[in-house]
C-alpha positions as CSV (number, residue, x, y, z in Angstrom):
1,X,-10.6,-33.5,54.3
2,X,-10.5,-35.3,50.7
3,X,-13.2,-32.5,49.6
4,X,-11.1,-29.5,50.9
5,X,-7.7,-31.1,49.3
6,X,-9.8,-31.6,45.7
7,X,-10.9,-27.8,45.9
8,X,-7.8,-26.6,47.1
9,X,-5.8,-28.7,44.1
10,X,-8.0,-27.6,41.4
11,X,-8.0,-24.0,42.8
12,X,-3.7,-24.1,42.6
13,X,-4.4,-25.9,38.8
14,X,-6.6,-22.7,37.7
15,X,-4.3,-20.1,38.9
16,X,-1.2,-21.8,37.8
17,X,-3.0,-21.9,34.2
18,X,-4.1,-18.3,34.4
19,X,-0.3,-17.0,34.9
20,X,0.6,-18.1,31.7
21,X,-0.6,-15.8,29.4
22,X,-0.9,-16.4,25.7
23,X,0.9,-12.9,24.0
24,X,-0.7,-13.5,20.9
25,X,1.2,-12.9,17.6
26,X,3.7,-10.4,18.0
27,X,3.4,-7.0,15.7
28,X,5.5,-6.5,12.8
29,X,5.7,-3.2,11.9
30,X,7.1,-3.8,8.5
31,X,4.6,-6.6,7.7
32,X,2.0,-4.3,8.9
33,X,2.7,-1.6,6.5
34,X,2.6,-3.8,3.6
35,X,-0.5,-5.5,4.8
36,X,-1.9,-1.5,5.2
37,X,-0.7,-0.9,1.5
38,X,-2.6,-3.7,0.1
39,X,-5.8,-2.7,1.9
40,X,-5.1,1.1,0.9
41,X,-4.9,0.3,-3.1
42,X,-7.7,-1.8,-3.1
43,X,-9.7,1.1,-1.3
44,X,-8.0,3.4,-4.3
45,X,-9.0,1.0,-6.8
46,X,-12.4,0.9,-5.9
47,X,-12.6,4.5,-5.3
48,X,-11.6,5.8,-8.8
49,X,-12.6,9.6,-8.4
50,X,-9.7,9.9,-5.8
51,X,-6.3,10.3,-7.2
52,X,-3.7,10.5,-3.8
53,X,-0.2,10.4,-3.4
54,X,2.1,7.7,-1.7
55,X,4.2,9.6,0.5
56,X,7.6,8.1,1.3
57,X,6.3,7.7,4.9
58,X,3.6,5.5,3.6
59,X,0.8,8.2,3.7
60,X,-1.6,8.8,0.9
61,X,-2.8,12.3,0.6
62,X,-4.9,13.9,-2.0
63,X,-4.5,18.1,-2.0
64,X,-8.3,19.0,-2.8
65,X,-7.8,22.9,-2.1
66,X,-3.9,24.0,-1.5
67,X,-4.6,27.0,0.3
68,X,-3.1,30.7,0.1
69,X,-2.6,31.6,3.5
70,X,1.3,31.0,5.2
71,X,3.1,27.5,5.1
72,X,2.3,25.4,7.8
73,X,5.8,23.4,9.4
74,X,6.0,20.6,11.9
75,X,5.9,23.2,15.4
76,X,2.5,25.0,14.0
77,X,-0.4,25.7,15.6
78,X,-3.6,25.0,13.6
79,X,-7.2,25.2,13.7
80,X,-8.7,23.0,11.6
81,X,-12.1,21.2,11.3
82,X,-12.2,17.2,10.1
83,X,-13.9,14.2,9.5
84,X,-12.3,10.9,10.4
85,X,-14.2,7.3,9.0
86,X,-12.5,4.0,8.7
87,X,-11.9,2.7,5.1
88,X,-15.5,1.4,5.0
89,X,-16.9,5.0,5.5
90,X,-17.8,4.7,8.6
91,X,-17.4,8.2,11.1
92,X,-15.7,7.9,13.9
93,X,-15.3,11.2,14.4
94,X,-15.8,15.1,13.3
95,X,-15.2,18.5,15.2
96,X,-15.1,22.1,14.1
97,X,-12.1,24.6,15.1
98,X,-9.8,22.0,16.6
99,X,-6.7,23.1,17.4
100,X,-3.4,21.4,17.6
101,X,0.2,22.0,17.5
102,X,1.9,19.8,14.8
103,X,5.3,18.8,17.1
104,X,6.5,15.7,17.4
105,X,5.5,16.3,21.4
106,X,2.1,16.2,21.2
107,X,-0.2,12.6,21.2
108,X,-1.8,13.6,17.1
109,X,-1.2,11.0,15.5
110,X,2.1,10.7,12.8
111,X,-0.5,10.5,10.0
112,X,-1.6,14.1,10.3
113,X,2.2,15.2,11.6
114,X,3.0,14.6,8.3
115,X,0.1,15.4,6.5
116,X,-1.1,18.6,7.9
117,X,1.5,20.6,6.3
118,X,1.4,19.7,2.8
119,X,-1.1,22.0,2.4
120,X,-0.9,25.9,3.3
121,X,-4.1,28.0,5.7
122,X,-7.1,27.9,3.9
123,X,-6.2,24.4,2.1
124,X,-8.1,21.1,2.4
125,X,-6.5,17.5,2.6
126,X,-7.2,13.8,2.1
127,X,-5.2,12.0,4.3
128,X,-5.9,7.6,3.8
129,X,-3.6,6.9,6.6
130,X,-2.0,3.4,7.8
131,X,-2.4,2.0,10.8
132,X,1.8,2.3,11.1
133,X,0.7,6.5,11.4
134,X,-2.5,6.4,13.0
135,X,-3.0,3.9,16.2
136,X,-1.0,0.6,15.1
137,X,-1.8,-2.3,17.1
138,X,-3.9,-0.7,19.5
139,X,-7.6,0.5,19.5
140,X,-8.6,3.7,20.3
141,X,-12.7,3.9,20.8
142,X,-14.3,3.0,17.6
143,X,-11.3,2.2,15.7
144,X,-9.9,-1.5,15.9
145,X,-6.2,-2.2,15.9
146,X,-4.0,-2.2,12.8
147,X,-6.7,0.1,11.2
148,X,-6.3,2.3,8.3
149,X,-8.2,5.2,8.6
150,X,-9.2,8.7,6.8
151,X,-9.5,11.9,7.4
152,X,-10.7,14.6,5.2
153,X,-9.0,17.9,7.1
154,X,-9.7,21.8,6.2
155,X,-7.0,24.0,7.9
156,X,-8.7,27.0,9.1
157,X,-6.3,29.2,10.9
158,X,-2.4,29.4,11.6
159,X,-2.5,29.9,15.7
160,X,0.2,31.3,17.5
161,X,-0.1,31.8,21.4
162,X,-3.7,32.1,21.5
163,X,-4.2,34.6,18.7
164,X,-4.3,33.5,14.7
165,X,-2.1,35.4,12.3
């Protein structure tokens, strides 16, 4: 009877330990952009031929071809093919003739929300996003949380409905 008590005691111990859960450090936001910053002028530093801009959302972008074809806003509809690596250079991902729609609705992240549109149909965009606009604490596939990540983006077609204009 001993035995049974032992095993059902250290049984009760276990799952009383495994209830309470460590949450781990809790996300700051704030902290996290700054930390992003650092890491993005460092990158910038060591990467002298690039020469982006610091949006006031935190985004650095570097237009490499504007474009001629019609503005793109925040509801468009755009095909566009991309490249996305990590700040070491690493691919995580590329496709040809994606297509999105810009709107604060859909699950793209906020880095290319805002980026997208700085440059017109036709143009081509270095986006050097922080994690605060790309996946923040969470991981997505490849990409580890709080990661800042890059995308070079060529905007191929304004789409409305499902034909281009």
């Amino acid at each position: 009877m001993k035995k049974y008590f032992f095993i059902l005691s250290m049984l009760a111990v276990g799952l009383a330990s495994c209830s309470k859960s460590d949450p781990g450090p809790v996300y700051d936001p704030v902290a996290q952009a700054k930390a992003d910053d650092g890491v993005i002028k460092a990158y910038l530093a060591s990467h002298t031929d690039i020469t982006a801009t610091k949006d006031t959302s935190g985004l650095y972008y570097q237009i490499i071809t504007e474009g001629t074809g019609p503005v793109i806003t925040n509801d468009s509809k755009v095909k566009v093919s991309y490249v996305g690596t990590d700040i070491n250079g690493v691919k995580f991902d590329q496709r040809e003739d994606y297509t999105t729609t810009l709107s604060a609705s859909t699950n793209i992240i906020a880095g290319w929300k805002i980026g997208v549109p700085k440059v017109k149909v036709g143009g081509k965009i270095l986006l050097i996003i922080p994690s605060t606009l790309a996946y923040g604490p969470y991981s997505n596939g490849p990409i580890p949380p709080n990661s800042v990540i890059i995308f070079v983006i060529t905007v191929k077609e304004l789409v409305t409905g499902t034909t281009p204009i």
